[in-house]
C-alpha positions in Angstrom: 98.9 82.8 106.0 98.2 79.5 107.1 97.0 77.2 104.4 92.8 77.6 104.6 92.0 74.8 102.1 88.1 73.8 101.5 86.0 71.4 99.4 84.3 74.3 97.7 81.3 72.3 96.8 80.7 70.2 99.9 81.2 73.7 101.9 78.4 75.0 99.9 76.2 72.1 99.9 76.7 72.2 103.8 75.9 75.8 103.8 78.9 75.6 106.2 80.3 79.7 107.7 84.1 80.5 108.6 85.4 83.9 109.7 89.2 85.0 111.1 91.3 87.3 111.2 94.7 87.1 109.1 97.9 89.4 109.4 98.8 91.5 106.7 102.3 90.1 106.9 100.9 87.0 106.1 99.3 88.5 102.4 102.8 89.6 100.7 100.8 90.0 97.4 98.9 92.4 99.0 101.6 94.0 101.2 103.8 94.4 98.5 101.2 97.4 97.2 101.0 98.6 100.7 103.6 101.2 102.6 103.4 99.0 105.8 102.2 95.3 106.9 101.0 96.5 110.5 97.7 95.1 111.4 94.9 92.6 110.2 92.3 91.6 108.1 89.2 90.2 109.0 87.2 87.9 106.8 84.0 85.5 106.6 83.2 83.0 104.2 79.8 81.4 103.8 78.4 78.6 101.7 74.9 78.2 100.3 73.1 78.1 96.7 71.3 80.8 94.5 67.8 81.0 93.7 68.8 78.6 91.2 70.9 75.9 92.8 74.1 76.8 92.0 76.6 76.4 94.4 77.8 80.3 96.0 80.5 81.3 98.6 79.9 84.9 100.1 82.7 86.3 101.2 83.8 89.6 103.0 87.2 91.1 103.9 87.7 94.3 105.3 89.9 96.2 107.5 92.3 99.2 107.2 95.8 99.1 105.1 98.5 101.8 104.6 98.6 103.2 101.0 101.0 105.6 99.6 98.8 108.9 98.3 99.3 109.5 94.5 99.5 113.1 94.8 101.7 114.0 97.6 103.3 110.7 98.4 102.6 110.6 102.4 101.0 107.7 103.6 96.9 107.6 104.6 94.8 104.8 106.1 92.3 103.3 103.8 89.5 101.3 104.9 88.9 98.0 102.6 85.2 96.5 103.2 84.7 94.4 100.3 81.7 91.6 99.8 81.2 89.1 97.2 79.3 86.5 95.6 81.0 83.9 93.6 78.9 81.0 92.3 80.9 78.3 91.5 81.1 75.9 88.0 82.8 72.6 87.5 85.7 74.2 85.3 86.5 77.4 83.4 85.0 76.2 80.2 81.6 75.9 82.4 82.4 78.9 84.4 82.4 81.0 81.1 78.7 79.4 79.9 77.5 80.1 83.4 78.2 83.5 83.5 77.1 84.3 79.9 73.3 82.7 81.2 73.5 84.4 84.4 74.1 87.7 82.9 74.1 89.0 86.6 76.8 91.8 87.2 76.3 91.5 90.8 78.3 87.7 91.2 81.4 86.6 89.7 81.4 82.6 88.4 84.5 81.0 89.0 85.5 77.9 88.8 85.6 75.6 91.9 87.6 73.1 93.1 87.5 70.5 96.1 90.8 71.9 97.2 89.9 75.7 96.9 93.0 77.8 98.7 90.7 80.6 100.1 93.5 82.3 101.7 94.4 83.1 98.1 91.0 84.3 97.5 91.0 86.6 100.7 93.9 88.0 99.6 92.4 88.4 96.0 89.1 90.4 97.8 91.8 92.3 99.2 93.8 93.1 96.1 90.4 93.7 94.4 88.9 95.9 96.8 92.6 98.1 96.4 91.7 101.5 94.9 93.3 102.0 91.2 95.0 105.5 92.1 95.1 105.8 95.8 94.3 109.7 97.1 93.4 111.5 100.1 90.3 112.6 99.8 91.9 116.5 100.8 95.5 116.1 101.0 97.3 117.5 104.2 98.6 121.1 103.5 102.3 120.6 102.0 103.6 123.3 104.6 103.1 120.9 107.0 105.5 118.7 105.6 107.6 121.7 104.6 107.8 122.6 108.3 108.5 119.0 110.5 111.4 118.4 107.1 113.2 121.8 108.1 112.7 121.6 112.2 116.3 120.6 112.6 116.6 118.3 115.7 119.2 120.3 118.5 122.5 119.3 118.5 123.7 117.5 121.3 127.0 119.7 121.6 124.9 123.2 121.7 125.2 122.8 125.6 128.8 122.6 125.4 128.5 126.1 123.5 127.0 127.3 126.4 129.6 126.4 128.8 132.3 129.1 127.0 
């Protein structure tokens, strides 16, 4: 992924917007828990303040991935729409106070930087957004599978049995 640095603060302050679309191949944190890196991401980032003047990035990912079912191991399509709100503190010692006064479960407090990598962070929403134990909801019937493994593909000399 192309390096998408921002001045976290001043992008706030500006109440400044981005949105794109990244590759999956360019995530290899997150395609690493995928079965495939076919196809894209799209994301938007935007700056503003909370109801109490602190500095806050929205940000949304979503698009669909490739996961590997935990119960019978085929692949299945998994849609990731993720949103969230990250107020931002000076460092991690004022990130922690911040989010003990907040006391809000709905936005994380991180720390913020004037050279924030929010690639990294898209990827992160990504990652986060990443069920724990991947399922189908019903999982295709396991004859299916039984059936297209043991459909034996024709030999190409069974014409040449034929000719006799």
């Amino acid at each position: 992924m192309d390096a998408f640095v921002i001045d976290a603060f001043d992008f706030c302050r500006q109440k400044l917007e981005r949105a794109g679309e990244t590759a999956l191949a360019d995530m290899p944190r997150l395609t690493a828990e995928l079965t495939d890196a076919q196809g894209s991401l799209h994301w938007a980032v935007q700056g503003g303040s909370d109801g109490k003047g602190h500095p806050k990035l929205t940000l949304q990912v979503s698009g669909p991935v490739h996961l590997r079912c935990q119960r019978c191991l085929q692949p299945f399509e998994f849609a990731i729409d993720s949103s969230s709100v990250l107020i931002l503190a000076q460092d991690e010692a004022s990130a922690d106070a911040l989010e003990e006064q907040l006391d809000d479960d709905s936005v994380d407090v991180v720390a913020g930087s004037r050279t924030m990598d929010m690639a990294a962070m898209i990827e992160d929403e990504a990652l986060l957004a990443l069920p724990l134990s991947p399922k189908h909801d019903v999982c295709p019937d396991p004859a299916d599978f039984a059936a297209a493994s043991s459909k034996k593909a024709e030999s190409p000399f069974a014409v040449l049995k034929n000719l006799k």
